[in-house]
C-alpha positions, 0 to 999 in steps of 0.5 A: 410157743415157749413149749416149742421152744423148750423142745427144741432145747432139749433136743439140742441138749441131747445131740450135744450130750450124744455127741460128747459121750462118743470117744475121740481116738488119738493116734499114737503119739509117734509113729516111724518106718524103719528099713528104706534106703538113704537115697540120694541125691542121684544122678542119671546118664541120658544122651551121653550127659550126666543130669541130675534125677530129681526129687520127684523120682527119687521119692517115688523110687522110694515109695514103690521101694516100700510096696515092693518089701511089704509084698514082695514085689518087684516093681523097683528093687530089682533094678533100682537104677533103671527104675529112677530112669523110667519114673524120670522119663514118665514124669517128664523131669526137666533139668533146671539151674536153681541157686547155681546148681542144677536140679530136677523139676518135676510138675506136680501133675506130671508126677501123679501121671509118671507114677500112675503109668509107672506103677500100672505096667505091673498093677493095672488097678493101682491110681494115685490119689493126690490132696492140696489143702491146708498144712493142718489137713494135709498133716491130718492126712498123712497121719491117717495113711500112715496108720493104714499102711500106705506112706505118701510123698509130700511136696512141699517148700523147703525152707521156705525158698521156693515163694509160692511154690512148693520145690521138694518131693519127699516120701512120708515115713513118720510124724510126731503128733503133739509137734504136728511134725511129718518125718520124710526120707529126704532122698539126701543120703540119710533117712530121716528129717522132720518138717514141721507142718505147724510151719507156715513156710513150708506151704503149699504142701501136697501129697500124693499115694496109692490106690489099688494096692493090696493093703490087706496084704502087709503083715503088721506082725509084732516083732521086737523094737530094735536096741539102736535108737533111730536119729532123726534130723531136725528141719533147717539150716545146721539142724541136728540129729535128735535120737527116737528111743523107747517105742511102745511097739513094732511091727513088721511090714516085710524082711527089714522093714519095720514100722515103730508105734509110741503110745 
């Protein structure tokens, strides 16, 4: 019984030995892209009525808009306007009234189904791929697209007005690791804005990205950091632009997009 027992131990002992002698790998501290359009917000003319087009087109206008400078697509690029009338059409955004102004609503998985049906008229194998699950999940998530290449859209309750709702589509362009802070094009005139995923206000948080498409295919050749610092937006109310200065690398993605690395 007791040599039973001592087998066992020394078993144990050894897992854990095997388990701590493997190295865990951190992604780079920083990460942002650079070169997508400030967009936003827009406005779209149907029926003879000016509406608004909402977030959830607009940052798929903005995701497609990065798989078309990676691979030189044209799935939104050339006609950027009809593109945000299509995406609101498949994802059947409805108009609302939201704290006296009008805003676009799009569910959830009317934004999966527009998209997929979108993106598939000129990439049949492409899907969309979409995680629900805890702040720290969805952060861990969003690191780890980032890093292959393949930016999501995070929905999530912009600063904490929408109760148990998320309220706000926005397109993944960076994260700062150590502050477990995602950098989003927020579809509002300006590139980037942080969203701290350490924040229990912002959830629910869902992303969404795609499937299918020739990741092998986006460069990463390495290329110069640029000398202007980008200024990155701080979240809430009067926040402020904070420079982001001195990447360890960069790398190009396609013509005028770049992707910056801060070891």
């Amino acid at each position: 019984m007791r040599l039973g027992f001592f087998l066992v131990l020394a078993l144990l002992f050894v897992g854990v030995a095997s388990s701590l002698s493997v190295p865990v790998v951190r992604p780079p501290a920083r990460l942002l892209i650079l070169g997508l359009p400030a967009l936003g917000p827009s406005w779209l003319e149907k029926e003879g009525q000016r509406i608004p087009a909402g977030c959830g087109p607009e940052a798929a206008r903005l995701l497609l808009w990065y798989w078309d400078a990676c691979l030189g697509l044209a799935l939104v690029r050339n006609d950027p306007e009809g593109a945000l009338a299509a995406l609101h059409t498949l994802m059947g955004t409805l108009t609302v009234h939201w704290e006296g102004t009008e805003q676009g609503l799009t569910w959830p998985w009317k934004f999966a189904q527009g998209l997929e049906a979108y993106v598939r008229q000129k990439i049949p194998q492409a899907s969309v791929h979409a995680l629900s699950g805890s702040l720290g999940e969805v952060f861990t998530k969003a690191v780890e697209l980032l890093l292959r290449g393949n930016p999501p859209v995070l929905l999530f309750d912009w600063e904490g007005r929408g109760g148990l709702f998320p309220n706000h589509y926005a397109l993944v362009v960076g994260y700062e690791r150590d502050s477990r802070q995602l950098v989003v094009n927020p579809g509002w005139g300006y590139a980037f804005q942080t969203v701290p995923l350490g924040d229990p206000a912002v959830g629910p948080v869902q992303l969404f990205w795609l499937e299918g498409v020739d990741l092998k295919a986006v460069p990463g050749l390495s290329t110069a950091p640029p000398a202007d610092c980008p200024a990155v937006r701080g979240y809430g109310k009067g926040a402020t632009f904070s420079p982001w200065c001195g990447p360890s690398r960069a790398r190009e993605l396609g013509p005028g997009l770049i992707l910056l690395l801060w070891d």
